[in-house]
C-alpha atoms as one frame of an Amber mdcrd trajectory, in Angstrom:
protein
 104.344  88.108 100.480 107.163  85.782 101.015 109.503  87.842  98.699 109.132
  90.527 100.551 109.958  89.378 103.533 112.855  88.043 101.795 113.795  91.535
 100.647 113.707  93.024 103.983 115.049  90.419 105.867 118.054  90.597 103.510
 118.023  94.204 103.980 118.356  94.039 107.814 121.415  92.026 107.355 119.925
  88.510 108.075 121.938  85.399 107.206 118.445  83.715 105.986 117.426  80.083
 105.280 115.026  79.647 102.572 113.081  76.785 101.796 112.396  76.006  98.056
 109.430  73.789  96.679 108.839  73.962  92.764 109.115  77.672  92.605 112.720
  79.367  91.850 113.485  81.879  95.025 114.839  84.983  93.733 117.874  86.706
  95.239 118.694  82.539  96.146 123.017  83.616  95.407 122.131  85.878  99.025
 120.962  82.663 100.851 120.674  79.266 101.407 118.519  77.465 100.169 116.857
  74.327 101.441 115.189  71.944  99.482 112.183  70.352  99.427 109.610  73.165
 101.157 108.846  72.351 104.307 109.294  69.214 104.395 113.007  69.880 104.364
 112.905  71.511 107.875 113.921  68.454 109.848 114.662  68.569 113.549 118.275
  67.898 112.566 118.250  70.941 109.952 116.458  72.947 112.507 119.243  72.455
 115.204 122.010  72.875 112.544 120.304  76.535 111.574 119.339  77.458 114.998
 116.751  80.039 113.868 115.727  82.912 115.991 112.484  83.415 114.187 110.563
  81.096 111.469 108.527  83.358 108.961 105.630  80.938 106.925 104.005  82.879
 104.533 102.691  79.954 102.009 100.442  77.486 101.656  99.873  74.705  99.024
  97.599  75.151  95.410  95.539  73.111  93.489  94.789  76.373  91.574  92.780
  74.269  88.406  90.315  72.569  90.670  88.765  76.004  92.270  87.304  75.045
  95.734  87.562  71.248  95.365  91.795  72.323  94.727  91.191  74.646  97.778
  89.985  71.736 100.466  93.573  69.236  98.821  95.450  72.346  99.583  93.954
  73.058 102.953  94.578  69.280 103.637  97.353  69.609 102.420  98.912  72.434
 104.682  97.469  71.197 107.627  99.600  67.778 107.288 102.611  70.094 106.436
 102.265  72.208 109.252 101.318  69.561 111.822 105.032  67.985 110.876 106.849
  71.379 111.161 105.537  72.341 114.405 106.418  67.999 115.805 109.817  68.926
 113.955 110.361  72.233 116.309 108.727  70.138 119.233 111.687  67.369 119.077
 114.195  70.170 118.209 113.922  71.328 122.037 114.651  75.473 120.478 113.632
  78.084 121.454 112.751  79.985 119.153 109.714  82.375 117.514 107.650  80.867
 114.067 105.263  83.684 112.118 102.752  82.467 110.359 100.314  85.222 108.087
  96.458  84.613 108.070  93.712  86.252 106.903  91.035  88.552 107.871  88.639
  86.117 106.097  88.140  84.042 108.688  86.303  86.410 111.473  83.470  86.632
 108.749  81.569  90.050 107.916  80.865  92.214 111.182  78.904  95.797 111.492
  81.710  95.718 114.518  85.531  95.460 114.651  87.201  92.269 115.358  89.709
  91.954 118.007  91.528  88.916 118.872  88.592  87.103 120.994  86.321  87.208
 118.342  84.579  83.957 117.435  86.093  82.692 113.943  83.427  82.359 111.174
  85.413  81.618 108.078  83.647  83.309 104.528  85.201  82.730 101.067  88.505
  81.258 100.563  88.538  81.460 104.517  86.376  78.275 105.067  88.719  76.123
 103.571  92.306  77.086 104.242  91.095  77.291 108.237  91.843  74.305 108.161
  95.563  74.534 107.184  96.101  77.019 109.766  94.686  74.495 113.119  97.805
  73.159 114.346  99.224  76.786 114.650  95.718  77.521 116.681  96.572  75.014
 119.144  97.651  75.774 122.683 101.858  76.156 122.162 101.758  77.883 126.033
 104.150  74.639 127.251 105.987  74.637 124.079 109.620  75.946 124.246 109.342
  77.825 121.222 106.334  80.208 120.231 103.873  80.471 117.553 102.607  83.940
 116.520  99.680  83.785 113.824  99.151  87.313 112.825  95.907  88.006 111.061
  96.137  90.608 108.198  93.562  92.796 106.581  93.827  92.782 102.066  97.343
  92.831 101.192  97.911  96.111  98.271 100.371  95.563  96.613 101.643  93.731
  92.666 100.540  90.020  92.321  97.384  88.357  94.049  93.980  90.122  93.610
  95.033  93.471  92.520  96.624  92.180  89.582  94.036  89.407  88.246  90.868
  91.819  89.340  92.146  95.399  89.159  95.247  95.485  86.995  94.500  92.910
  84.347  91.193  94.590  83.312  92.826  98.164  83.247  95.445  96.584  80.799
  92.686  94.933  79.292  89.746  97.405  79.284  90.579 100.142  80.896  87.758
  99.147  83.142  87.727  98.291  86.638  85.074  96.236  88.547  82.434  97.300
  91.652  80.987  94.359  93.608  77.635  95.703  94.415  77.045  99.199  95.588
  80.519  99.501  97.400  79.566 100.174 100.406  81.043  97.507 102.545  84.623
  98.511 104.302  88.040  97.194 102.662  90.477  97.193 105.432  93.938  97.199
 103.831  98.055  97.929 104.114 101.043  97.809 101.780 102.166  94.473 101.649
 105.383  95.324 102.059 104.315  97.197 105.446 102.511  93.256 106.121 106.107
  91.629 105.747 108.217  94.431 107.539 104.980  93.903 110.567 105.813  90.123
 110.283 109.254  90.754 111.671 108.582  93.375 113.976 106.307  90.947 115.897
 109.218  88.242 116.050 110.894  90.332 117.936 107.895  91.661 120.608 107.701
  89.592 124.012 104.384  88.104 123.067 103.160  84.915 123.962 102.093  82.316
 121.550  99.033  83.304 119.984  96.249  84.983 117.407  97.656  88.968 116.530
  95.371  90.921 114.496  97.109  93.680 112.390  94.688  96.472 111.879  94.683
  99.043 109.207  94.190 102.748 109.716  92.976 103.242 106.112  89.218 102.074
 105.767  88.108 102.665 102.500  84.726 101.210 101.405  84.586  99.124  98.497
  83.678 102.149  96.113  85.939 104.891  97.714  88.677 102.169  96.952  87.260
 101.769  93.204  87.307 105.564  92.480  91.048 106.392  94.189  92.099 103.081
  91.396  90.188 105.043  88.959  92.022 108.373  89.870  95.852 106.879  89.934
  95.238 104.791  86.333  92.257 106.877  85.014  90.410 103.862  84.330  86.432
 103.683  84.618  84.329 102.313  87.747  81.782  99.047  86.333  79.529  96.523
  87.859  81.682  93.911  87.607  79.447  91.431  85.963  79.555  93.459  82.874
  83.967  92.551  82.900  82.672  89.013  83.831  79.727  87.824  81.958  79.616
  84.434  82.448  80.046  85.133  86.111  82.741  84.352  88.606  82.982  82.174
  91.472  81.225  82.532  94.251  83.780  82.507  96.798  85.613  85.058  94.923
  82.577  87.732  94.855  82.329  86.572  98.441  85.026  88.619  99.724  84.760
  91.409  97.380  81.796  91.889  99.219  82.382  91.406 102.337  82.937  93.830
 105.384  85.521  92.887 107.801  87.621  95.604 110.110  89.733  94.462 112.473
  91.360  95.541 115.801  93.417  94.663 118.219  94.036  94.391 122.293  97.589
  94.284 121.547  98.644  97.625 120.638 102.199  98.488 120.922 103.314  98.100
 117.828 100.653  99.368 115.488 100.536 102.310 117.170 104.120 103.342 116.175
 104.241 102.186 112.699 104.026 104.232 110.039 101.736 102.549 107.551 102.129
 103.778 103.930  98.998 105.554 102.782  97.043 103.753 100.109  96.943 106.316
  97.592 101.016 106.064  97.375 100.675 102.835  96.957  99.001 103.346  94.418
 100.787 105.534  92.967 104.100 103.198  93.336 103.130 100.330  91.642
């Protein structure tokens, strides 16, 4: 998501500070780039930039060592992010950092989750909590602010569509069902997820959890068959495009049933998500 944030921030006429790890940054001629990922936002760099708003949108991957790499890389983060936030602590600015979560953490609900909802981490969830905790701290006597906004699936190129959805319709022309479908998939247009991350830098909020709801709620299968529609691919129990099985955290949150909402509503209620089926229909 962080290249699309990137896109729109460049869009809105942002100077914008990027910082680069191992990974090349495209569009990097249109900004500057600082070295060294997050470690490279010192409390002198921070004063030098000045930011008005700080948009984190990665973590670290061990991608080879499935959940085992998942717990170094939720370690990992956490370390990371307890720095940034003593960095912006000794800066003495004030100023706004977004950071994008997951829906994964509330755990599966017959109910909606709003913001007081007691976390109960599923799937890739119960590890990379643990990244996020010194964002989920009390900030309230902090100068600057720390909005974590919690996002339903992300629809869009890259990330699960691609490896689950688009990679066996290239392959097979075969998509997979988890079950019999029937469990809700709360999602938005990624791109509508990074626009939404810098709407909310600019609301008067107070530090703190923001869920972003969807208004589309397609179960599992009603999601499988508009797929099917768009690339006229066929619906199959997924075990017969994986038959020596895949993880378990992975089927995890293909199956499970999460819908979130929100006692903050001001800006959800405005924005005009993009339906799913012209997402679809974009990619």
């Amino acid at each position: 998501m962080g290249s699309k944030v990137l896109d729109h921030l460049i869009s809105e006429g942002y100077q914008v500070f990027a910082t680069q790890n191992n990974k090349t940054i495209p569009r990097a001629n249109e900004i500057s780039i600082i070295p060294g990922g997050i470690k490279g936002l010192s409390t002198t760099r921070l004063r030098e930039i000045n930011p008005v708003a700080i948009f984190h949108c990665a973590r670290p991957t061990f991608p080879y060592f499935k959940k085992w790499g998942r717990m170094l890389a939720a370690e990992k983060a956490r370390r990371l992010n307890k720095r940034l936030v003593k960095q912006l602590e000794k800066s003495g600015l004030a100023t706004t950092l977004v950071f994008a979560s997951g829906s994964l953490s509330y755990g599966n609900s017959e109910v909606a989750h709003s913001e007081r909802s007691p976390l109960n981490p599923l799937s890739y969830a119960k590890q990379y909590i643990r990244g996020e905790s010194p964002f989920l701290k009390d900030h309230s006597d902090s100068k600057f602010k720390v909005i974590v906004l919690r996002f339903p699936w992300l629809l869009g190129k890259g990330s699960w569509f691609s490896w689950f959805y688009l990679k066996n319709m290239q392959e097979q022309k075969k998509i997979p069902l988890f079950g019999r479908g029937e469990n809700h998939m709360s999602m938005i247009a990624v791109l509508d997820a990074a626009r939404l991350m810098v709407l909310y830098s600019k609301q008067q909020l107070n530090s703190g959890v923001y869920n972003i709801y969807s208004p589309f709620l397609p179960t599992q299968k009603e999601f499988a068959k508009m797929v099917s529609a768009q690339f006229n691919c066929e619906i199959t129990d997924y075990r017969n495009l994986y038959p020596h099985g895949l993880e378990k955290t992975v089927v995890e949150a293909f199956y499970s049933n999460i819908v979130l909402d929100s006692d903050y509503q001001e800006v959800l209620q405005k924005y005009p998500f993009k339906p799913i089926e012209k997402v679809l229909e974009d990619m």
